[in-house]
Each structure stands twice: as structure tokens, then as C-alpha cells.
C-alpha atoms as an extended CHARMM CRD file, in Angstrom:
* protein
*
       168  EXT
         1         1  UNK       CA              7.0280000000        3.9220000000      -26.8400000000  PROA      1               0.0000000000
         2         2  UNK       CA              6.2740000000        3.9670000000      -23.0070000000  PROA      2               0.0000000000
         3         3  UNK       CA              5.9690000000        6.9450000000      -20.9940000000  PROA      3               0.0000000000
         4         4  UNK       CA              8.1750000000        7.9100000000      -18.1910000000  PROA      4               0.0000000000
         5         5  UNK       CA              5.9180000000        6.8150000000      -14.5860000000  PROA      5               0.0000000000
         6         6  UNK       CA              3.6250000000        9.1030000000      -13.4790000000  PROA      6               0.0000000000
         7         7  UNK       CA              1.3090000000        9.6380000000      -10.1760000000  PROA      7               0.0000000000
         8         8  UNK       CA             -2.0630000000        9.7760000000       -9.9720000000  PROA      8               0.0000000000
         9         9  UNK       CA             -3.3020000000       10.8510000000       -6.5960000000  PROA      9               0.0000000000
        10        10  UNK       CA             -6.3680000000        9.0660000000       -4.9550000000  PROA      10              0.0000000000
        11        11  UNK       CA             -7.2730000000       10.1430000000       -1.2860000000  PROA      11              0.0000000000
        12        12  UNK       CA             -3.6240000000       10.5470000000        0.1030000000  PROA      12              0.0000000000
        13        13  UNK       CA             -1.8800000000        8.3290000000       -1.9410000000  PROA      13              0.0000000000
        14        14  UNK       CA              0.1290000000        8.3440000000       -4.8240000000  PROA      14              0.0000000000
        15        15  UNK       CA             -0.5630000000        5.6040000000       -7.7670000000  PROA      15              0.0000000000
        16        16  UNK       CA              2.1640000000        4.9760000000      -10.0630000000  PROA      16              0.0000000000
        17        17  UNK       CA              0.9760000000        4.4190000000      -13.7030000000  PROA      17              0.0000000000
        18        18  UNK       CA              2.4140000000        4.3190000000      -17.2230000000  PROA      18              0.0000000000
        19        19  UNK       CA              1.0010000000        4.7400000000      -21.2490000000  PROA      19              0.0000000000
        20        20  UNK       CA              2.3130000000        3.2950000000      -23.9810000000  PROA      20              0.0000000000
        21        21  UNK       CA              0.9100000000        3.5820000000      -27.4040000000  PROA      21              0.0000000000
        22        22  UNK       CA             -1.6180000000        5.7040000000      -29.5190000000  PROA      22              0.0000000000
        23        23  UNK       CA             -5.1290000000        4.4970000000      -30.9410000000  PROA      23              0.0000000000
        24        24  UNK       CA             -8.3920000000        5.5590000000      -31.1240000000  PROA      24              0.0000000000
        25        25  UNK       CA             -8.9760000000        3.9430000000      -28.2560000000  PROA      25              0.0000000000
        26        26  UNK       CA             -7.7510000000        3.4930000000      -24.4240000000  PROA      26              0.0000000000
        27        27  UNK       CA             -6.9520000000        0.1150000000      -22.2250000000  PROA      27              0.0000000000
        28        28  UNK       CA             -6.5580000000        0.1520000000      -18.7920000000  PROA      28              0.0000000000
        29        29  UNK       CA             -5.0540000000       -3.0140000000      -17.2290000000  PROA      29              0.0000000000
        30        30  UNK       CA             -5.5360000000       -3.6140000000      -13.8050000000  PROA      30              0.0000000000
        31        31  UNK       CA             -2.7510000000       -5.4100000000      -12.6030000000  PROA      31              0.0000000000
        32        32  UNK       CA             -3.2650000000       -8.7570000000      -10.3170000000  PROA      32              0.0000000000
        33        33  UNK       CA             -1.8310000000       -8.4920000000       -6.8740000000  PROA      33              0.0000000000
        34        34  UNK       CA              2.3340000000       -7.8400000000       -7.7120000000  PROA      34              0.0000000000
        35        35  UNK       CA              3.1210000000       -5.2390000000      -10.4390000000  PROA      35              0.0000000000
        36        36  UNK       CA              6.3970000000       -2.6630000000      -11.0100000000  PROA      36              0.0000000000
        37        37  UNK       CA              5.4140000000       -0.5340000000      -13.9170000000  PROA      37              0.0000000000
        38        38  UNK       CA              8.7570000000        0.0460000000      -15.1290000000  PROA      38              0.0000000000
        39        39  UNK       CA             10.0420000000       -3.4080000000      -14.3130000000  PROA      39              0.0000000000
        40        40  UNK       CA              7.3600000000       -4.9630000000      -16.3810000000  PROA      40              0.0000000000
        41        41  UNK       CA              9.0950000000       -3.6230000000      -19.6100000000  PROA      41              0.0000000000
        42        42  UNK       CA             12.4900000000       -5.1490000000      -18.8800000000  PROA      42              0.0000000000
        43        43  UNK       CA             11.7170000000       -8.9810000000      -17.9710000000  PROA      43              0.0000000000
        44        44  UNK       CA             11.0320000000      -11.2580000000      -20.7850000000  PROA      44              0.0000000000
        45        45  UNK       CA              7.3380000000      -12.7160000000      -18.9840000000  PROA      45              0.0000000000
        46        46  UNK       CA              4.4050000000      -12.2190000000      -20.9650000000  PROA      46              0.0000000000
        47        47  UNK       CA              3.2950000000       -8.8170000000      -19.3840000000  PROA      47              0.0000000000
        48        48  UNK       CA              5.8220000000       -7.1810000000      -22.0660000000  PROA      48              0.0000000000
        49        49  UNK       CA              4.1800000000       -8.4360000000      -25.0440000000  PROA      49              0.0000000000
        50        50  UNK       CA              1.0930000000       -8.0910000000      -23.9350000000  PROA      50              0.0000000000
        51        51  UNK       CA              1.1870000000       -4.3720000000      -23.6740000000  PROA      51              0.0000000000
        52        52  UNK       CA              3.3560000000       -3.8930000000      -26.7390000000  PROA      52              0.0000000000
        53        53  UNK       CA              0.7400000000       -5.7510000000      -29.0340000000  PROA      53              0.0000000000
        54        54  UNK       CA             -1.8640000000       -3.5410000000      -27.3140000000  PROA      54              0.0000000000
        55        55  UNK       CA             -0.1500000000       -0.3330000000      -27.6040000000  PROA      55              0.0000000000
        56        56  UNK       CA              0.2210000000       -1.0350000000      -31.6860000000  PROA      56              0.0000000000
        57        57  UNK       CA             -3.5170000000       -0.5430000000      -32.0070000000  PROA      57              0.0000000000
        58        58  UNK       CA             -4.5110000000        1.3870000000      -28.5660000000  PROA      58              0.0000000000
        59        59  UNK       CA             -3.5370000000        3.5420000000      -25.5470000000  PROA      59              0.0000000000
        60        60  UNK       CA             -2.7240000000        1.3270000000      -23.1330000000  PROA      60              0.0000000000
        61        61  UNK       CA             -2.6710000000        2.4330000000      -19.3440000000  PROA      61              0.0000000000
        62        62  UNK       CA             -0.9670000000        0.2280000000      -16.8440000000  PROA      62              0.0000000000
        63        63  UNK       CA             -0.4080000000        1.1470000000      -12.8170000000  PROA      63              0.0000000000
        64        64  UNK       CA              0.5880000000       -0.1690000000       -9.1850000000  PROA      64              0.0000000000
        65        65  UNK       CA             -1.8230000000       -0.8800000000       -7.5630000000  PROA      65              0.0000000000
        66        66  UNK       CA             -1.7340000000        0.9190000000       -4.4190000000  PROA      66              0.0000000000
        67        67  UNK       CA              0.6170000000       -0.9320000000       -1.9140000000  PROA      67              0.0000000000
        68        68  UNK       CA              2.8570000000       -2.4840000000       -4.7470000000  PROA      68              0.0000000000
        69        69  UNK       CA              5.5290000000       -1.5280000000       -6.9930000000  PROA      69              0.0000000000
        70        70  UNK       CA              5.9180000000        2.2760000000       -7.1970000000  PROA      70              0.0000000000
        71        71  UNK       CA              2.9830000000        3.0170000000       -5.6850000000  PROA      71              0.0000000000
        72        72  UNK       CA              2.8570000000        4.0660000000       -1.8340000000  PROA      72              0.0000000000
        73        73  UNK       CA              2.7790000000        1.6210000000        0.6140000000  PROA      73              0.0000000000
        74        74  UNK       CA             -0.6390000000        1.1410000000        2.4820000000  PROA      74              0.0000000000
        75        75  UNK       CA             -2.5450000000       -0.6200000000        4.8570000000  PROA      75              0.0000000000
        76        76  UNK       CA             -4.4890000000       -4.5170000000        3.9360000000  PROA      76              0.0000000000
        77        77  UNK       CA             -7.2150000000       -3.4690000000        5.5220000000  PROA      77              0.0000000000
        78        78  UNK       CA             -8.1510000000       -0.9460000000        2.2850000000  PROA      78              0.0000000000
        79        79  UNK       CA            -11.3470000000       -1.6860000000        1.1830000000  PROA      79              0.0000000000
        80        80  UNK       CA            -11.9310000000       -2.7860000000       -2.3040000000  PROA      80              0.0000000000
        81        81  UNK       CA            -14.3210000000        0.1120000000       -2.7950000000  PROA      81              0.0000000000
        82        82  UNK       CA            -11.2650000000        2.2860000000       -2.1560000000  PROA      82              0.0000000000
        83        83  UNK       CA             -8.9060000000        0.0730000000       -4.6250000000  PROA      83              0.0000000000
        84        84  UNK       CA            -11.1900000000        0.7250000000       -7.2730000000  PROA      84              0.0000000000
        85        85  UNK       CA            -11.2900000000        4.2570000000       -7.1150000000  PROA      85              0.0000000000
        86        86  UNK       CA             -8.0060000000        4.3530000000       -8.0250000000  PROA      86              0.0000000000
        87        87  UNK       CA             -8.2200000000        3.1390000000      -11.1720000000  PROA      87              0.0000000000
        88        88  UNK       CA            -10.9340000000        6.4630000000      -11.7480000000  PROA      88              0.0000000000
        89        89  UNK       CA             -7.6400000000        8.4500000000      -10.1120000000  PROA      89              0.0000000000
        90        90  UNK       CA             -5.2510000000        7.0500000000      -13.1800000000  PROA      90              0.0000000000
        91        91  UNK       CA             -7.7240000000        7.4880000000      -15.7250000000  PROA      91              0.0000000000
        92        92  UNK       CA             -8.7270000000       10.5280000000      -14.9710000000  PROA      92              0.0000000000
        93        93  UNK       CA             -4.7860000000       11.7660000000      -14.2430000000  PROA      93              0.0000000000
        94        94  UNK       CA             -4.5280000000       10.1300000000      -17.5820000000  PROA      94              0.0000000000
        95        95  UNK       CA             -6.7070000000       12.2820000000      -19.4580000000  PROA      95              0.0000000000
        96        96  UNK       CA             -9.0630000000        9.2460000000      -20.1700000000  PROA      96              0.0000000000
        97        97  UNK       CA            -12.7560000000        9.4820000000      -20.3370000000  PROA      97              0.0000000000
        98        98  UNK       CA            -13.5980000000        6.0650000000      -21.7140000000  PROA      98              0.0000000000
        99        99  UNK       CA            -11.3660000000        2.9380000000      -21.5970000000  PROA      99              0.0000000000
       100       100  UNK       CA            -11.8750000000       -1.1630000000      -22.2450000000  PROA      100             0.0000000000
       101       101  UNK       CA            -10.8290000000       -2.1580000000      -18.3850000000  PROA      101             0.0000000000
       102       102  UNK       CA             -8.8140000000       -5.6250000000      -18.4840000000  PROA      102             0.0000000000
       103       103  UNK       CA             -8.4420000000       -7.2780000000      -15.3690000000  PROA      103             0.0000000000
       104       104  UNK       CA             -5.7880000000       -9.6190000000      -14.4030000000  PROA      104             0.0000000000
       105       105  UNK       CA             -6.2380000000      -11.7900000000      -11.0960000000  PROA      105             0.0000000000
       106       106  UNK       CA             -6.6270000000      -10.8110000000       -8.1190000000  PROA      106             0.0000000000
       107       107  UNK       CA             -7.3730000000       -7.4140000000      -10.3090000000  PROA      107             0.0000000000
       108       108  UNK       CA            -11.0440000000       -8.7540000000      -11.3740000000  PROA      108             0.0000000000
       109       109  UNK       CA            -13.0310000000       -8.1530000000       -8.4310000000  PROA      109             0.0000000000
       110       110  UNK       CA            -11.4380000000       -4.2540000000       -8.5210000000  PROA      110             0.0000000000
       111       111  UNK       CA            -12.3840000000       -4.1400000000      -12.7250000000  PROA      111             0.0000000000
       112       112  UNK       CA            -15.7710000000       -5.6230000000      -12.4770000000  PROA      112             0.0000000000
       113       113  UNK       CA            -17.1480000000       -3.2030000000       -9.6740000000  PROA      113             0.0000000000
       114       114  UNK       CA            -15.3950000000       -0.0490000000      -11.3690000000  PROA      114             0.0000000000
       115       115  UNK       CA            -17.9580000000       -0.9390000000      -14.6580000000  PROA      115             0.0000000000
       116       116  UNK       CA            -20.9940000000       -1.8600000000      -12.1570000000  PROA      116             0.0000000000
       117       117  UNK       CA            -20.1140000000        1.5710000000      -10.8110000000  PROA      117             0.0000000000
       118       118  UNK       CA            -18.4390000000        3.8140000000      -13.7650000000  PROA      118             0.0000000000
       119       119  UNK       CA            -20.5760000000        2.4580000000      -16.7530000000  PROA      119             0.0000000000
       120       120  UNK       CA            -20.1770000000        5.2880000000      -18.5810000000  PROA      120             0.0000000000
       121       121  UNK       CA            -16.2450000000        5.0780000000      -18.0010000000  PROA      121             0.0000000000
       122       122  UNK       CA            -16.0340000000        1.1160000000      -19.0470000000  PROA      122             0.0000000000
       123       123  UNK       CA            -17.1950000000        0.5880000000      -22.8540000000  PROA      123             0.0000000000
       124       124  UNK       CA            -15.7830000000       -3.4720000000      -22.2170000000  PROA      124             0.0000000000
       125       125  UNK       CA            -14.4490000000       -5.3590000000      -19.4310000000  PROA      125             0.0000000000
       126       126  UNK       CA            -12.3610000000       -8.2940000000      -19.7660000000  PROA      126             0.0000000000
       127       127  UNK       CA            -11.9120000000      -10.4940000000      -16.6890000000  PROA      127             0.0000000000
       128       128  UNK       CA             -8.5570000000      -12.7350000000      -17.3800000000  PROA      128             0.0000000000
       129       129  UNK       CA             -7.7880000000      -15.3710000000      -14.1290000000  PROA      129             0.0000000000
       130       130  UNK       CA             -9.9660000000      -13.8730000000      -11.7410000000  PROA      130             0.0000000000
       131       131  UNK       CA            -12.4780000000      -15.4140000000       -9.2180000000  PROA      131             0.0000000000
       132       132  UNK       CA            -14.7680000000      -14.2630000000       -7.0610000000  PROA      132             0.0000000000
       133       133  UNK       CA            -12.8310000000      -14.6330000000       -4.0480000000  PROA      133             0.0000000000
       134       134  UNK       CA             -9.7200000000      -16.4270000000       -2.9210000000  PROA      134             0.0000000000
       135       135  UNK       CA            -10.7040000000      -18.2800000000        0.3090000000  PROA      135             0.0000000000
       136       136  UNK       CA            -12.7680000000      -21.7680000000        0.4040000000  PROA      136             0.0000000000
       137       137  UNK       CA            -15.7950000000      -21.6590000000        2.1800000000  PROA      137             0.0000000000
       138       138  UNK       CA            -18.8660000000      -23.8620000000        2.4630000000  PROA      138             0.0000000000
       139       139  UNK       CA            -20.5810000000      -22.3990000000       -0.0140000000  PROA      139             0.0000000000
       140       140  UNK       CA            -17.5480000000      -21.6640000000       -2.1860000000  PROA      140             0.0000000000
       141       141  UNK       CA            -15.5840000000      -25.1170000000       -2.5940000000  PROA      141             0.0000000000
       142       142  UNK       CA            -12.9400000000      -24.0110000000       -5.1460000000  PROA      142             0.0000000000
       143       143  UNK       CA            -10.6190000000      -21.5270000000       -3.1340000000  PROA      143             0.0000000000
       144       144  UNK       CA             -7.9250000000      -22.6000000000       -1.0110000000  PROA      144             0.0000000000
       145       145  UNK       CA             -7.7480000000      -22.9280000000        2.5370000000  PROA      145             0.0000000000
       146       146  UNK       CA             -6.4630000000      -19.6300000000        4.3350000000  PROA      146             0.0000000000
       147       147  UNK       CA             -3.2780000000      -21.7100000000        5.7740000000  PROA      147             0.0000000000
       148       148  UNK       CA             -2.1920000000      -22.2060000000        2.6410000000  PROA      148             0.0000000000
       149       149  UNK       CA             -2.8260000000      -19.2570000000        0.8310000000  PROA      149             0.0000000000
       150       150  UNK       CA              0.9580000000      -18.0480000000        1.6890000000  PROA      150             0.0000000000
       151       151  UNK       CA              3.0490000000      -21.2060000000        0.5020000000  PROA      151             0.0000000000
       152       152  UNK       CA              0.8860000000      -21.6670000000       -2.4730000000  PROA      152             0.0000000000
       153       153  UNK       CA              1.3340000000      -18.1780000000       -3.7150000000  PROA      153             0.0000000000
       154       154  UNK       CA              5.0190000000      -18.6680000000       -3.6020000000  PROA      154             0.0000000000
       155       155  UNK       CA              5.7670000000      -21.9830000000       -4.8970000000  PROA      155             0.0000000000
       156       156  UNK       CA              6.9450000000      -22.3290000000       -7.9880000000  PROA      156             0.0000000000
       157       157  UNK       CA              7.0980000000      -18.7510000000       -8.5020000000  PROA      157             0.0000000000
       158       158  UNK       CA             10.0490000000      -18.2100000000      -10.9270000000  PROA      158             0.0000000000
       159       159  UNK       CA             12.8340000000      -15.5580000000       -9.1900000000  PROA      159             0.0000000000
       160       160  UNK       CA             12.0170000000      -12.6150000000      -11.8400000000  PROA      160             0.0000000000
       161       161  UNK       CA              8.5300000000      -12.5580000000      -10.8070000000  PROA      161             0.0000000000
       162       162  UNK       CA              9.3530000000      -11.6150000000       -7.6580000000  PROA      162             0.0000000000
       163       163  UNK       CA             10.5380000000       -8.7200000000       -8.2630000000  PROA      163             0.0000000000
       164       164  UNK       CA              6.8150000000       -7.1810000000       -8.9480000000  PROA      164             0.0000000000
       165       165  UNK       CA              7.1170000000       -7.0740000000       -5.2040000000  PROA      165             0.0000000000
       166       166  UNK       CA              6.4450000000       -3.6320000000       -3.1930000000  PROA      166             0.0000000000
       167       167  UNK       CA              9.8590000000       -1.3600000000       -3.7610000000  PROA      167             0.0000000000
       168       168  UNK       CA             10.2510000000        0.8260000000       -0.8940000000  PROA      168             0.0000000000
């Protein structure tokens, strides 16, 4: 049902991706900021069933994003102009010309400009948990504060979702 992991190549690096499923149509999930594309199909969390009840109707295409999971390690500092081209990278090392882009998190901001800026590679975007940035500031009261962006990311994390962390 799921492909073995692949690598697209954007710039220098290497972007681990996945496809499960057959339809007349594609789905590209960009993941929020943890993913492992072949650990996601052995925990029991959500992410399972999620792609299972999409890949009974559609091709769905799901990668590490660069710097997590399978995917080589980079630098922060990439920009998010950069981030997004990789999700033209696994499409395009997919063999996808046209896709419904879901974005999950911290994924949103990366979805959102790749259909400002792919249009004709985006027929529908879906924006699930994102904002439109992380960080409070005075003129964006509903972040949190950049000391506690660390602890709160972490607490109450359950153990298996920590293993979406970056395998080297």
C-alpha cells in the first residue's frame, strides 16, 4: 500500500518522501515541524489513518521536511522560500503535476506560499493548525513568548511522538 522512501533532491539536499494509494487525484501533505515517513505507518497516532483513508480514494504524497526524519540534516537559518521549494522537488520527483496541498502546523506557512507561488501546481489548499507565525508580538497577541516556545513544545508530548524527531 505504501511505497518504499524515496529522495527527492532540492538544491543539495536530499528530501525523503513516500506514496501510498491510487486515485484520480494526488495529495501532498506537508508535514508540521517533526515527521519520519516510515515511522508514521507503525505508531497508532492519527497520522496513520489519516493517510490510509486518503490513499483509498487518492495518491497521497507525504515527506521530511528537510532537517527532520529521513531527510538531511540542515541549517535553521533556511529560509521558508527555500522550504517550500521542496515540496515542488517531491512533486515533481513524484511524477506529480497537480496535487490538493494539505498543510499541517508549522507546515501552513510552507503550503500557503507554494499555491501563492505554484497556482497552477495547487488545485486546493487545506490549512489544518497553522498560524501565521509562532512568536507574540505587539501586533500579534496570540503566539507565545520566545522563552517559552521550548518547554511548551515538549510538555505533554506523549513518548511515541517523539520519535518524529531528526534520525541521524
Amino acid at each position: 500500500m505504501v511505497s518504499e522512501t524515496r529522495y527527492a533532491t532540492s538544491g543539495e539536499v536530499s528530501i525523503a518522501y513516500r506514496i501510498a494509494g491510487e486515485g484520480p487525484f494526488d495529495i501532498v501533505f506537508v508535514p508540521g515541524s517533526g515527521s519520519h515517513v516510515e515511522r508514521a505507518w507503525d505508531l497508532p497516532v492519527p497520522l496513520r489513518a489519516w493517510y490510509e483513508r486518503f490513499a483509498s480514494f487518492a495518491r497521497v504524497i507525504h515527506f521530511d521536511k528537510r532537517g527532520t526524519g529521513m531527510s538531511d540534516a540542515v541549517s535553521p537559518a533556511t529560509t521558508l522560500e527555500t522550504r517550500m521549494d521542496d515540496v515542488r522537488a517531491v512533486m515533481d520527483a513524484a511524477g506529480s503535476e497537480r496535487a490538493a496541498v494539505i498543510g499541517l502546523s508549522e507546515g501552513g506557512p510552507m503550503s500557503a506560499l507554494f499555491a501563492a507561488t505554484y497556482p497552477n501546481r495547487a488545485w486546493a489548499l487545506v490549512l489544518w493548525g497553522a498560524m501565521a507565525k509562532e512568536t507574540r508580538t505587539p501586533d500579534y497577541p496570540w503566539g507565545t513568548d520566545e522563552a517559552d516556545r521550548g518547554v511548551a513544545a515538549l510538555k505533554g508530548i506523549p513518548g511515541e511522538w517523539r520519535l518524529f524527531a531528526v534520525e541521524r
